[in-house]
ZAMARGU-4260 file (C-alpha; in steps of 0.2 Angstrom, whole numbers, plus 5000, padded with zeros to 4 digits):
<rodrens>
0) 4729/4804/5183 | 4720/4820/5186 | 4729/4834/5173 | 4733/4827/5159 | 4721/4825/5150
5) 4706/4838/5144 | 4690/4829/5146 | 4681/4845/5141 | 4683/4860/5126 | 4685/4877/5134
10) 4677/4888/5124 | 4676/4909/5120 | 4668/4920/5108 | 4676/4937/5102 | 4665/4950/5099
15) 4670/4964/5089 | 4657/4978/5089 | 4663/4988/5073 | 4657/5005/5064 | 4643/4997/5054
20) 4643/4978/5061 | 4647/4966/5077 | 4657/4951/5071 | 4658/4938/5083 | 4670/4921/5082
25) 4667/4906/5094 | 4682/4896/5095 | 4688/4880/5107 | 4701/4870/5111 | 4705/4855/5122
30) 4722/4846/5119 | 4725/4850/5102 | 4724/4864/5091 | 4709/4878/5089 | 4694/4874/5084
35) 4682/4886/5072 | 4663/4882/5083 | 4655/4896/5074 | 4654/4915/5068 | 4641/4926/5064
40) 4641/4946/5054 | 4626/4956/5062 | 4623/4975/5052 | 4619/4988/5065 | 4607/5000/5062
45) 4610/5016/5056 | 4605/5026/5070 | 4619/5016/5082 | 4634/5019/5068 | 4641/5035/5072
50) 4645/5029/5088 | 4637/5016/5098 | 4642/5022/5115 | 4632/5038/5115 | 4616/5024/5113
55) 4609/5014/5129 | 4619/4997/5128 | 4603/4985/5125 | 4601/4991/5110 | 4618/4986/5103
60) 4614/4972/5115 | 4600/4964/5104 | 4609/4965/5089 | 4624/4956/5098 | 4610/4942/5104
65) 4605/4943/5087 | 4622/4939/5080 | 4624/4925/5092 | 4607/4918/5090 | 4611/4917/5073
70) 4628/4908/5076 | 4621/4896/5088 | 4634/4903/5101 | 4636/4891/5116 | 4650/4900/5123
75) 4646/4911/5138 | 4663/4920/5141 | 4667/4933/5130 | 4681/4945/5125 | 4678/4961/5118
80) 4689/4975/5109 | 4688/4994/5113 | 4692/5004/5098 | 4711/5010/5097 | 4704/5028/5097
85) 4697/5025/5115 | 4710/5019/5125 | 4731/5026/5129 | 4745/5015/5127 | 4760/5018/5133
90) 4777/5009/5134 | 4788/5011/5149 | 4802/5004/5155 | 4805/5000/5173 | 4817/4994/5186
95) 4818/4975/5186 | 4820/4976/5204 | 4804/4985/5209 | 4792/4976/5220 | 4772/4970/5212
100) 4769/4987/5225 | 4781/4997/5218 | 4778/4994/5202 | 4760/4996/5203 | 4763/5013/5212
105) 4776/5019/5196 | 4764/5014/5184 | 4750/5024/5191 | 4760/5040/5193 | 4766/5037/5175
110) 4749/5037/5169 | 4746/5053/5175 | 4758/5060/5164 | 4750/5054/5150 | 4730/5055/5152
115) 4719/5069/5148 | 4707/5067/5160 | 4708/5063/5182 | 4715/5046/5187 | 4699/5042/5198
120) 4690/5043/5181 | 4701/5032/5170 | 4702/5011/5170 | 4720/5006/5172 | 4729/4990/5168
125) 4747/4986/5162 | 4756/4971/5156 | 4776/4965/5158 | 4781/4962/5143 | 4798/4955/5148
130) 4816/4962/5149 | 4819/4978/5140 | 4826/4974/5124 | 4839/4989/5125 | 4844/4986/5146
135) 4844/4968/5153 | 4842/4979/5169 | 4827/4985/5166 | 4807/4979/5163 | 4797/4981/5146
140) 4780/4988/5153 | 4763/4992/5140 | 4751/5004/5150 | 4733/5003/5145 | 4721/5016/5151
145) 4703/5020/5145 | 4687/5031/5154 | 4679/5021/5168 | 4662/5025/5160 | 4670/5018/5143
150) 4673/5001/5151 | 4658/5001/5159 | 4647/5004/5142 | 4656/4988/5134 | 4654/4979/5150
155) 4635/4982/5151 | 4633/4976/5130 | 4639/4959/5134 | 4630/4958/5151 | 4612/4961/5142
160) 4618/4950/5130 | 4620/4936/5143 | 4639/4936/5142 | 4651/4937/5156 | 4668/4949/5151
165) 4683/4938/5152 | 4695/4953/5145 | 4691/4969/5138 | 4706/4971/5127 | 4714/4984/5112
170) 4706/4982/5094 | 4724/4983/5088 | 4732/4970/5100 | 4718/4960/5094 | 4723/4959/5077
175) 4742/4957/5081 | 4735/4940/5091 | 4725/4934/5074 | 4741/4939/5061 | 4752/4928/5077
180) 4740/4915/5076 | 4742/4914/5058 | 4762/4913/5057 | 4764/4893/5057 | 4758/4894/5042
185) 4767/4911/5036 | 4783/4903/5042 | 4779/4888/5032 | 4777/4898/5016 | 4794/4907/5019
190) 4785/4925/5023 | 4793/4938/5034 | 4787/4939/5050 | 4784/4959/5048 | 4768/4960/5038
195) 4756/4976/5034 | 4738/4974/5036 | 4724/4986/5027 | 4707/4982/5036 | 4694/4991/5024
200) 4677/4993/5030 | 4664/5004/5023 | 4669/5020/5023 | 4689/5020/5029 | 4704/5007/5030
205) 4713/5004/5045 | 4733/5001/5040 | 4744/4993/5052 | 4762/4986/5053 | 4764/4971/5062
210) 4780/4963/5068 | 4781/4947/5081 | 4763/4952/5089 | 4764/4969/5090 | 4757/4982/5080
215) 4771/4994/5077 | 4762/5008/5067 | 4743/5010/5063 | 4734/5024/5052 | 4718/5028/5046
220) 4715/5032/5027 | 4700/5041/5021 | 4695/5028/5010 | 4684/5012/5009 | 4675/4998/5001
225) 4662/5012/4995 | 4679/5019/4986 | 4681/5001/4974 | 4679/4998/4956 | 4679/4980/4951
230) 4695/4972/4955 | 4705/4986/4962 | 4701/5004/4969 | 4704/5020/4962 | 4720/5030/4963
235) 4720/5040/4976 | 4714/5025/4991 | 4732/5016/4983 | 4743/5034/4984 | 4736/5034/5004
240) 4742/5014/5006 | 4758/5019/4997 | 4760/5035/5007 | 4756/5027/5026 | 4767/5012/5021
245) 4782/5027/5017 | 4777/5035/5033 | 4779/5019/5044 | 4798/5017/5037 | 4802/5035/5040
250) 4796/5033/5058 | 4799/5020/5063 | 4816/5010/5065 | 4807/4990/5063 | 4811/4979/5048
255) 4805/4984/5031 | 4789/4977/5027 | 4788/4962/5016 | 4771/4959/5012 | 4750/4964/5014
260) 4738/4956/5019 | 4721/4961/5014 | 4707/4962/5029 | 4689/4966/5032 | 4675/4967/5019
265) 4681/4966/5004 | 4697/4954/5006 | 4694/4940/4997 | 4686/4949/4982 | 4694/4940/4968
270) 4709/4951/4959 | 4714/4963/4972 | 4726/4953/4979 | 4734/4954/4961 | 4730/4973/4959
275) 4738/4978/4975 | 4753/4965/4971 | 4756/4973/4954 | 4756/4992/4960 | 4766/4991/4977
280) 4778/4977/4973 | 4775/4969/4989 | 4769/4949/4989 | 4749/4950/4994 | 4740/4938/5005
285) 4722/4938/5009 | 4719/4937/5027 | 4712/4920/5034 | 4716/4917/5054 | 4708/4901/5052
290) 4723/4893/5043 | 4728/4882/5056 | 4711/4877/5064 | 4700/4864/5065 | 4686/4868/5058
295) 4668/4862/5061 | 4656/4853/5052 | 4642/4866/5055 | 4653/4880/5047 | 4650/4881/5027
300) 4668/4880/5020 | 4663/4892/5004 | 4655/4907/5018 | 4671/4907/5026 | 4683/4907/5013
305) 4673/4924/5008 | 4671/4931/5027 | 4687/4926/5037 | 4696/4941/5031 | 4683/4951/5039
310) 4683/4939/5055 | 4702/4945/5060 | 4699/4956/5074 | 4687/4946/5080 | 4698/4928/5080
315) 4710/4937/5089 | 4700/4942/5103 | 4691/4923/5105 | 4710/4918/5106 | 4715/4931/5120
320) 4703/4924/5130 | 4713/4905/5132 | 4728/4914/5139
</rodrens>
C-alpha cells in the first residue's frame, strides 16, 4: 500500500550564518517525531564579521563546508536565514475573494509602497496566513521582500558549499518556528504561550516577543556576552532587557509576557537563568529546541545541553524546510 508508510528519513540542515559564526543543525524525520542527526558551531574569520555579504561567497563557503565536514552533514537540502535587517515585512490584509492573479497583482503594487529601492531590483514572496482575525471577509497576507542581489549572495554560499536552497527564509521567523517547536513541552509545564527571547551573541542581544509562532516585537540592545560577569551581567545590559520588555507592552496590544528564555552563547551558563528570574520577576527557561526530538547516538548529550541554546535559529530553519 504505496503512502503509508515512510521507508526513508527526509532529511535538512539549517544554516544560520551569524555575526561572528555559521551554526548549522541537520535534523530528520520519517513517521514519527524529529530527529537531532547532527550540528556543528564554525567561527568566522575576522575579516568576514562586519559583514559577510561585502566578501566573495566561497569564502564564507569554506567555513560553511568546514562546519559541515565537521558535523558529518549528509543532508543536501538546506534552508538558510537572511538577517531581519536585510529583508521588509509587511502585513496586509486582502479581499478573500481576489483571484491567485489578483492577489498576486495587489501584493506587488503594495510593495511598492513600502520598499526603498525599484521593484525589478527586489525579491518578492508572500504567504496567506489565513482569515483576518479582525474581518472574516478579508485575507491575513505577510509580505516579504529583500534586494535581488541580497538573495543571490546567500544563494551562491550554499551553492559552493554543495547545497541546494530549499527556502531562503527571515532570521526572526526562524526563531518563532524553534520556540513553536518547543511548546509541547511548554504546554506540558503549564507556561504561557507568549514568551520573550534574549539571543546574546558577542557583542549585542537580539530581544524578541513571541506569541503562537510569531514574533510580535524584536529589538536590538547594545550589549553582549563580552558585557557578563560571572553568573549575571552588569546593570546597564538588565535596565536595556527591562526597558525593551516596557517598550513591547506600550506598543503593542498582545498578552503580557510571562516568561524568558535565555538564547545564544551564553544560555546555559549556570545561574543566569536564576539572576534574570530574581531581577525581572518573570519565570526563566533556558532555550533547548531539542526538547521533544529524538536525538542520535553520534550527538554528545553534555555538548548539547551547553550549545542548543545557541542552535535556536538554526533548528528552526532545518524544521521549515519539512513544510
Amino acid at each position: 500500500m504505496p503512502g503509508y508508510f515512510c521507508k526513508t528519513r527526509q532529511r535538512y540542515v539549517g544554516v544560520d550564518i551569524g555575526s561572528h559564526t555559521i551554526k548549522i543543525v541537520e535534523l530528520s524525520r520519517s513517521n514519527g517525531p524529529f530527529q537531532l542527526e547532527a550540528y556543528a558551531v564554525e567561527p568566522l574569520p575576522a575579516t568576514l564579521m562586519d559583514d559577510q555579504t561585502s566578501a566573495e561567497p566561497k569564502s564564507v563557503a569554506q567555513v560553511l563546508l568546514k562546519a559541515l565536514s565537521a558535523a558529518s552533514v549528509s543532508a543536501r537540502e538546506a534552508v538558510v536565514a537572511l538577517p531581519d535587517t536585510h529583508v521588509i515585512c509587511k502585513h496586509l490584509e486582502v479581499d478573500a475573494g481576489l483571484s491567485d492573479d489578483e492577489l498576486e497583482l495587489y501584493v506587488r503594487l503594495e510593495a511598492e509602497q513600502y520598499i526603498p529601492y525599484a521593484l525589478d531590483e527586489a525579491a518578492l514572496d508572500f504567504d496567506v496566513l489565513g482569515p483576518s482575525p479582525n474581518n472574516s471577509e478579508q485575507l491575513h497576507v505577510l509580505l516579504v521582500t529583500c534586494r535581488q542581489q541580497t538573495l543571490a549572495w546567500y544563494e551562491a554560499v550554499l551553492s559552493q558549499a554543495g547545497l541546494k536552497a530549499r527556502v531562503v527564509a527571515v532570521q526572526a521567523h526562524a526563531l518563532a518556528r524553534a520556540i513553536e517547536g518547543a511548546t509541547p513541552l511548554v504546554a506540558e509545564a503549564q507556561l504561557p504561550a507568549t514568551v520573550a527571547v534574549i539571543d546574546v551573541a558577542g557583542h549585542t542581544t537580539l530581544l524578541s516577543v513571541v506569541h503562537q509562532g510569531q514574533v510580535l516585537y524584536a529589538r536590538e540592545l547594545l550589549f553582549g556576552a563580552d558585557t557578563r560577569e560571572e553568573g549575571a551581567f552588569n546593570p546597564g545590559a538588565l535596565e536595556q532587557v527591562k526597558r525593551g520588555l516596557e517598550q513591547y507592552a506600550e506598543s503593542v496590544v498582545a498578552p503580557a509576557v510571562q516568561s524568558l528564555w535565555l538564547a545564544g552563547a551564553i544560555g546555559a551558563r549556570s545561574g543566569l537563568s536564576a539572576w534574570f528570574e530574581a531581577r525581572l520577576g518573570l519565570p526563566v527557561h533556558v532555550a533547548n529546541p531539542f526538547s521533544q526530538m529524538t536525538i542520535s547516538p553520534l550527538v554528545t548529550p553534555q555538548a548539547l545541553r551547553c550549545d542548543a541554546p545557541m542552535l535556536l535559529t538554526a533548528c528552526g530553519l532545518a524544521l521549515r524546510g519539512f513544510d
